[in-house]
C-alpha positions as CSV (number, residue, x, y, z in Angstrom):
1,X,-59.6,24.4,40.1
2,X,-62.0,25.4,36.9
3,X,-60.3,24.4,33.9
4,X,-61.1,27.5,31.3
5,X,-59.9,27.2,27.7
6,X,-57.7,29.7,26.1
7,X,-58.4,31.0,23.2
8,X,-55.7,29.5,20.6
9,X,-53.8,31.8,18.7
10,X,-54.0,31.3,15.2
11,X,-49.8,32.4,14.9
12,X,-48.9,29.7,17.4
13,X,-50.7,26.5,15.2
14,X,-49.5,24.8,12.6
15,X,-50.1,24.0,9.3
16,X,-50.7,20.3,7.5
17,X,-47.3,20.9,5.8
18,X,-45.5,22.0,8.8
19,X,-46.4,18.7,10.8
20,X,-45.5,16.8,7.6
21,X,-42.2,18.4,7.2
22,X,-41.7,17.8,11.0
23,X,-42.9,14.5,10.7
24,X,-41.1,13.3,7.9
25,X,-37.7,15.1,9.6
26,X,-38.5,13.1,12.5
27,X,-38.5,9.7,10.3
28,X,-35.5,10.4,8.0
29,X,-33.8,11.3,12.0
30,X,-34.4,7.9,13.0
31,X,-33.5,6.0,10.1
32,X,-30.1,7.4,10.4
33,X,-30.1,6.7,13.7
34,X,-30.8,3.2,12.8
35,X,-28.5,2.9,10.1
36,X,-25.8,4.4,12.3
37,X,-26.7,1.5,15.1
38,X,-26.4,-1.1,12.4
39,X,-23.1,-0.2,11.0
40,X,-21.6,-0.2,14.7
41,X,-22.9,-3.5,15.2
42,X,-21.6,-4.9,12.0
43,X,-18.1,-3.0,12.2
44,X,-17.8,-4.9,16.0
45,X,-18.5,-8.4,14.4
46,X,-16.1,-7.6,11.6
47,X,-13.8,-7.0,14.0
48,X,-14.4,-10.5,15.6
49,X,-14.6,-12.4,12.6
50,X,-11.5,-10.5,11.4
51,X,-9.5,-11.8,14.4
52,X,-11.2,-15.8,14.3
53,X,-9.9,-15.5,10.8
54,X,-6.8,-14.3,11.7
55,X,-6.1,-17.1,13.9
56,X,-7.0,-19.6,11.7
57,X,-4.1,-18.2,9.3
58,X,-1.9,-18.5,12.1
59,X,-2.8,-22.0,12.9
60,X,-2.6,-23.2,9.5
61,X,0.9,-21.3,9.0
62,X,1.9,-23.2,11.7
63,X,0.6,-26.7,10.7
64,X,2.6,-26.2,7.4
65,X,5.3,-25.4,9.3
66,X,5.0,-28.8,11.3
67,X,4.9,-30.4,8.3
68,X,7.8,-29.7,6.6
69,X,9.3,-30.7,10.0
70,X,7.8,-33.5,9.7
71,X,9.2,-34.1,6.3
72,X,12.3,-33.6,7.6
73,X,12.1,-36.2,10.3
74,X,11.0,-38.6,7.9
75,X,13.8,-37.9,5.6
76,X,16.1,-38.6,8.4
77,X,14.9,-41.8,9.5
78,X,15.2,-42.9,6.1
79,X,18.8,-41.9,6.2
80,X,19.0,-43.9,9.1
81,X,19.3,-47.4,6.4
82,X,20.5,-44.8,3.4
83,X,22.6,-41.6,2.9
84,X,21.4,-38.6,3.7
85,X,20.8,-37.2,0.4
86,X,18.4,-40.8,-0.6
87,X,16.4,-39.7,2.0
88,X,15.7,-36.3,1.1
89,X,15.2,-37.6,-2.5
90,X,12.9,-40.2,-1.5
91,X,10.6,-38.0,0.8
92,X,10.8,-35.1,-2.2
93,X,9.4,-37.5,-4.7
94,X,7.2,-39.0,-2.3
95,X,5.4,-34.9,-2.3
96,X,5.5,-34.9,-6.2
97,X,3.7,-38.1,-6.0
98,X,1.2,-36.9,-3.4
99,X,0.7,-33.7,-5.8
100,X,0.5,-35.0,-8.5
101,X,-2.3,-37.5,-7.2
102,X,-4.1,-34.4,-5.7
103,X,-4.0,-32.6,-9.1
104,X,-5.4,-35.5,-11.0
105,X,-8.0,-35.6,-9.0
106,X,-8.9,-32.0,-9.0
107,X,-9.0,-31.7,-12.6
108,X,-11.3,-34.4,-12.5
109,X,-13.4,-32.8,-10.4
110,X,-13.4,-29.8,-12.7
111,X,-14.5,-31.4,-15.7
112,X,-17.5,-32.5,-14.2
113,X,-18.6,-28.9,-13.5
114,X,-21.2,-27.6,-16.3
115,X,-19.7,-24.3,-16.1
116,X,-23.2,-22.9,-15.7
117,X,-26.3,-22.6,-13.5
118,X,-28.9,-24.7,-15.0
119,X,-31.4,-24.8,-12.7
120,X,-31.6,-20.9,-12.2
121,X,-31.7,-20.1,-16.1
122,X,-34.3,-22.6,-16.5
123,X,-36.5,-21.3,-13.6
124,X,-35.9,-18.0,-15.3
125,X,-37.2,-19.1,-18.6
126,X,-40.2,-20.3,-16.8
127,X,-41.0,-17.1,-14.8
128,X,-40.3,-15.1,-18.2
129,X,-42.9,-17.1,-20.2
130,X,-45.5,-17.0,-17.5
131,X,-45.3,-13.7,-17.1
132,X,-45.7,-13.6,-20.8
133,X,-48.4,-15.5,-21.0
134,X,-49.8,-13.8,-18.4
135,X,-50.3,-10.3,-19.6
């Protein structure tokens, strides 16, 4: 077996920008691919989250359903020592109270927000007057 070299044709090579092209081809080809890979991994854990989410709406649709049943039950046993319509009245402005306690205390809790990020504009005044200072 002799191992002779054939003479390279100078038609069949090619040039610096031809490997470049085909490099650079083969590159933008795989990020694609890549890309392509991610977004179908992505899209099926949208998909998943979508449907966790979707029963957590269901479950808290129907806790609020229990507990206006509850409600009712309560309003019933009331009426079990009153009329009907005292007990109905009695659990409605037992809500309002409940609400109204709730919204007090969330509008508390809003005026204690500043309304802006502090921290981060002062961190950005420092980076700004470094830089500054820097150049």
């Amino acid at each position: 077996m002799s191992t002779t070299r054939q003479p390279r044709d100078p038609s069949t090579e090619r040039t610096l920008g031809q490997l470049v092209a085909d490099a650079t081809n083969d590159v933008s080809t795989i990020v694609r691919n890549e890309i392509a890979l991610a977004k179908a991994e992505i899209t099926t854990e949208a998909k998943t989250a979508g449907k966790g989410a979707a029963m957590f709406a269901a479950a808290g649709f129907v806790g609020l359903l229990g507990l206006i049943f509850l409600f009712h039950t309560i309003a019933q046993v009331i009426a079990i020592w009153l009329p009907l319509w005292a007990g109905y009245l009695i659990t409605t402005a037992l809500l309002f109270l409940v609400a109204a306690v709730l919204a007090l205390v969330g509008r508390r809790s809003m005026q204690k927000m500043k309304g802006k990020p502090e921290r981060t504009i002062k961190n950005a005044q420092e980076t700004i007057s470094t830089l500054k200072s820097g150049s």
